[in-house]
N, C-alpha and C positions, 0 to 999 in steps of 0.2 A: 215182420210186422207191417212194413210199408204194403206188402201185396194184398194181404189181408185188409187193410184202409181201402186200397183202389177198388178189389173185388165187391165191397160193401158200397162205394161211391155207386160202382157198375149196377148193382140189385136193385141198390133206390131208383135212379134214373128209367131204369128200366120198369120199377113199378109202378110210380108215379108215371109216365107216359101210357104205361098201359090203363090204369085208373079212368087218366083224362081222353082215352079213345075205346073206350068200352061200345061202342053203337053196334049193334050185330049186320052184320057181313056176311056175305054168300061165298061158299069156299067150293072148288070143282078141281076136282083131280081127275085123271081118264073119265070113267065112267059115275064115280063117286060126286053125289054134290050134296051139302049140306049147307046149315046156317050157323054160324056161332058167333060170340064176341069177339069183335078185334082183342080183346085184352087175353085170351085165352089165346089166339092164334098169336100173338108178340111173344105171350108165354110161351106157347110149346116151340113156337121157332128160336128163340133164344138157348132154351132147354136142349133143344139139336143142336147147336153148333157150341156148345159147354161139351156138351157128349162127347159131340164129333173131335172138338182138339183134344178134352184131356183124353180121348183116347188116342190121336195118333202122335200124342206127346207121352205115352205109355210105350205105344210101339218104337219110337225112336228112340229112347232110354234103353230102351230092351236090347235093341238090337245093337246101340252102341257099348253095352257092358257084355253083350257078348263078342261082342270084337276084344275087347280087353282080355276079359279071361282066356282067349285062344293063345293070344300072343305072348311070347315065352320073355321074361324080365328083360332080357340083353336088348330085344328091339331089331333080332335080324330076324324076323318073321317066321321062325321056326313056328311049327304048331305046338303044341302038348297034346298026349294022347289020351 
């Protein structure tokens, strides 16, 4: 329940800051440039990096429960086949 509170703390701050920096902004990537609102770029940048960890906190749960299932109960590192 506690993380659930913090992640909710996190959203507000987060949209509230974006609210109060709404002024539109010139964005340029290589050859790409556009205009948008700061609040929409705080959005989609935050929105990447929520992506970005729970996915490679996805991958690292993955990959540490298949280490587990390979390794045989006793813990001498036999495989199972």
């Amino acid at each position: 329940m506690g993380i659930v509170a913090i992640i909710l703390i996190i959203v507000l701050l987060v949209a509230l800051f974006s609210v109060q920096n709404a002024a539109p902004v010139a964005i340029s990537f290589l050859l790409w440039e556009f205009q948008a609102s700061l609040a929409i770029v705080i959005f989609l940048c935050v929105l990447a990096g929520v992506t970005i960890g729970v996915t490679a906190m996805i991958v690292i749960r993955m990959k540490k429960t298949g280490r587990r299932k390979r390794v045989s109960p006793g813990g001498s590192g036999n495989t199972l086949p």
